[in-house]
N, C-alpha and C positions, 0 to 999 in steps of 0.2 A: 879101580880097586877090584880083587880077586874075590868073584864069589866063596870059592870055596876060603879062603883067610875068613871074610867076611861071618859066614856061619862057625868057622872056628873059633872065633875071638867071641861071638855071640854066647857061643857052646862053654866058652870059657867060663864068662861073668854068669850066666846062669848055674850053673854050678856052686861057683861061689858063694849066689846067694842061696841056694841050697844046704851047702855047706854050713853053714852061718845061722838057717834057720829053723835047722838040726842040731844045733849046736855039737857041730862035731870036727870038735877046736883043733886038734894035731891035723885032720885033712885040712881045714880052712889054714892054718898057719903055715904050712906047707906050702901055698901057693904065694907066699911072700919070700923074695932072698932075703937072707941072711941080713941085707944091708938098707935093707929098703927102708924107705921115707914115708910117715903119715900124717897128712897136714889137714886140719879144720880150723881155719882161721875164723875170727871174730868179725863181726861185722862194726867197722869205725862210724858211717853212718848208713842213711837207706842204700845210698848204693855203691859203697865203698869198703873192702874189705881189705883187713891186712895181709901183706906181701910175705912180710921176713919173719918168720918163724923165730928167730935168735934174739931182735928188737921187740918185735911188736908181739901182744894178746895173740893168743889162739884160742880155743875151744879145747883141742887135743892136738896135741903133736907130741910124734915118736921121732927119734933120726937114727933108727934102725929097729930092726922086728922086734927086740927086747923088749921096748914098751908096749906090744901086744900081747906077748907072753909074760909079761906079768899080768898084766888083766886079765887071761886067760888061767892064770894063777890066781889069782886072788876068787875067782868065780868056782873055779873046781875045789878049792880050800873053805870057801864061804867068807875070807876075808874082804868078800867086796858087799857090804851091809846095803848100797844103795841099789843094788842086783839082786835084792833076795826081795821077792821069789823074782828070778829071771821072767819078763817077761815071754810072750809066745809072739813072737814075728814072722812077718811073710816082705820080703823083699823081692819088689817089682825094679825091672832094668827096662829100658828103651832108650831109642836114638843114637844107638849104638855107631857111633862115626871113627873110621880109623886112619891113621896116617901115618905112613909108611918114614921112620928118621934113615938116614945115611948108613947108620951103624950096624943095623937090621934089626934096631928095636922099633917098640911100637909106642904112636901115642894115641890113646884112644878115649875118646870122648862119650860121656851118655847122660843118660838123666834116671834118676832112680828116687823109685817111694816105698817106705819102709811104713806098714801098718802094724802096729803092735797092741796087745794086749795085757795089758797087767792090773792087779788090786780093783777087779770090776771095771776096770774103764778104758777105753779103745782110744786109740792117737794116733797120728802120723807125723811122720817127717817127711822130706823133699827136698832135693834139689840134681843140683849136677855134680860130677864128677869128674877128672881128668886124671889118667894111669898113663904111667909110662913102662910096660912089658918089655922082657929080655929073654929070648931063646935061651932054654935050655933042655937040650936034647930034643925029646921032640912033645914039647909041653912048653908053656909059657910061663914066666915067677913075673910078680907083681915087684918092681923096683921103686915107685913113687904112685903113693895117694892123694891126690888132693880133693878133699871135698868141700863144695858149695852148700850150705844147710841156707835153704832158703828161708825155711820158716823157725825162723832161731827164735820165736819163743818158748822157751823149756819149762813144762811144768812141773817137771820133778825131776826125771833121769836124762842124761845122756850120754850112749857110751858107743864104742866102738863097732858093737851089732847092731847098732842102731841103722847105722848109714851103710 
């Protein structure tokens, strides 16, 4: 693997969560194509989670960026009651691992914790991730999310900024 890819793709997600924990929706939704995929499957048991978004439970799934902008809709509107007041997040990335597909997209792996703050009381999330990136120009779009929530028990919210 290419140092410099390596720090770029790094350079990427970091951002992201930047993005995200500024909430500063049109940058952060910008780094999604138009077409892109957002999958948090459910967990069927301790260590079994669901595949097929279309069959099986999810948590959240999108199957293109629309379902982010609506959320991202519904939060700038106040139509999203279980968002109010938005919590205050810090989104940690690591283990950033990348692998080079045939096509000259990416599929890249990591692990990320999301500490948040909201109505006096501080939580986190966790787990892994796997994206699959697509050249465009000379910046990268976000074309499939998949997120692992390791610790899926929810004690009130969970949404898209979350992970």
């Amino acid at each position: 693997m290419n140092a410099q890819l390596q720090y770029q793709i790094e350079q990427f997600f970091y951002r992201k969560s930047e993005l995200c924990d500024a909430k500063e929706w049109d940058a952060y939704l910008a780094l999604f194509d138009p077409l892109s995929e957002f999958h948090l499957p459910q967990w069927d048991s301790e260590h079994v989670y669901t595949r097929d978004p279309k069959r099986e439970m999810s948590l959240i799934y999108y199957s293109n960026r629309s379902g982010l902008e609506d959320r991202v809709f519904r939060l700038r509107t106040g139509k999203a009651a279980s968002a109010t007041p938005m919590p205050r997040t810090l989104h940690l990335i690591n283990n950033v691992r990348i692998s080079e597909l045939p096509d000259g997209e990416l599929e890249v792996r990591l692990n990320w914790h999301t500490l948040f703050f909201r109505l006096a009381a501080s939580e986190q999330f966790y787990g892994s991730a796997t994206y699959r990136l697509k050249p465009h120009g000379d910046r990268w779009l976000i074309m499939r999310k998949h997120v692992l929530l390791l610790n899926d028990h929810i004690n009130s919210v969970l949404d898209f900024y979350h992970l």
